[in-house]
N, C-alpha and C positions, 0 to 999 in steps of 0.2 A: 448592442449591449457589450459593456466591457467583460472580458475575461478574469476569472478572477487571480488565473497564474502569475507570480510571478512577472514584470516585465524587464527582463534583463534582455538587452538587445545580444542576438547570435548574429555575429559576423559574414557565418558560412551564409546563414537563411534568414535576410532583414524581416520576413513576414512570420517570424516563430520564436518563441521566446525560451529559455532553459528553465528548468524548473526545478525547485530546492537542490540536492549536493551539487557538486562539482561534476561536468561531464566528465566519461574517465573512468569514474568511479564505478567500476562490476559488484554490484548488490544484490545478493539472494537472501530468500527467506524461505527460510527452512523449519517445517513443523513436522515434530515428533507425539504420536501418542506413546505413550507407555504406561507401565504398572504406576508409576510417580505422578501421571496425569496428562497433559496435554503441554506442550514446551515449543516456542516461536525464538526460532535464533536470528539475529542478523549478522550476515558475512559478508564482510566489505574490505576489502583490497587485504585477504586471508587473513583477515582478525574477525572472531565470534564471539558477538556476545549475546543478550538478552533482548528481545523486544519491548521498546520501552511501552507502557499504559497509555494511551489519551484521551480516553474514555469517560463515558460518564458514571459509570458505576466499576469502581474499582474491587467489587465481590464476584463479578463474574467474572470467569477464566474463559482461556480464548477458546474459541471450541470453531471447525471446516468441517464443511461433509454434510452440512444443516443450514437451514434457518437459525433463529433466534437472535437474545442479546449478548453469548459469548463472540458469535460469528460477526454481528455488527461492533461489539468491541474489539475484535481481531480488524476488523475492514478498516473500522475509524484509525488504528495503530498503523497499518500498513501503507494506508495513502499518506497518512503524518509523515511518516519513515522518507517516503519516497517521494513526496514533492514538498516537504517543510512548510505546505501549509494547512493553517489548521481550516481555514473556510472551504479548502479543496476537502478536504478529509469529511470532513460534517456536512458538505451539501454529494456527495457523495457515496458515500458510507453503505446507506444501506441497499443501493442498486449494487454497489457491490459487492455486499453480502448473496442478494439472490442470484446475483447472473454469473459472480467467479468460484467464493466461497461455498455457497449449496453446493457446488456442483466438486469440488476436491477429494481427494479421496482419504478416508478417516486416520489408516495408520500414519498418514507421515506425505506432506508436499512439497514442493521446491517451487518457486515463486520468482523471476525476477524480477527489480525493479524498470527495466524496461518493460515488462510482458505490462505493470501496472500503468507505468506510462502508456502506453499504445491504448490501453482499456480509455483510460483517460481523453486520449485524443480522440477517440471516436465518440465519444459525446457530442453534441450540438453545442457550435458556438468554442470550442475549444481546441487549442494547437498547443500541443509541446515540442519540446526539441532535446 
């Protein structure tokens, strides 16, 4: 079965592919609860901005620390973010919702984009680089 990553051939490791940004690239994500609500940054090479939506219901806000549909629209954004694709985001989403986001802790997380990659890799049938 094909992978659905991405096939950008890596020079370093022919049998692994890159996957959405540029290697290089130090990406965290950072969620804040407070009295204004719940708030998802992206920081990448010290610029912060917003976490963009990719979701299917753009009324629910992102909610960790839970189950539900803010927590799988937080997952669906987060794999978007971090590997630019959207069939990676959507067939993965809501395992990790249960297995990374339940489990974060409510005031406020840090996330990197590797730590998602690696979740990522340990799927069946899937390699990033």
């Amino acid at each position: 079965m094909q992978s659905l990553l991405a096939q950008t051939p890596n020079p370093e490791a022919p049998n692994e592919v890159n996957v959405g940004r540029p290697r290089g690239k130090a990406t965290r994500y950072r969620g804040v609860a407070d009295w204004w609500g719940r708030h998802v940054w992206v920081e990448r090479d010290g610029i912060r901005g917003a976490l963009s939506h990719h979701g299917e219901d753009f009324r629910a806000s992102y909610a960790w620390g839970r189950s539900g549909i803010g927590a799988r629209e937080l997952a669906r954004a987060l794999l978007f973010d971090a590997t630019d694709s959207a069939a990676l985001s959507e067939r993965y989403c809501r395992d990790f919702t249960h297995e990374v986001l339940a489990h974060l802790p409510e005031p406020a997380f840090v996330l990197g984009r590797d730590e998602i990659l690696a979740w990522i890799a340990e799927r069946p049938g899937e390699t990033t680089a």
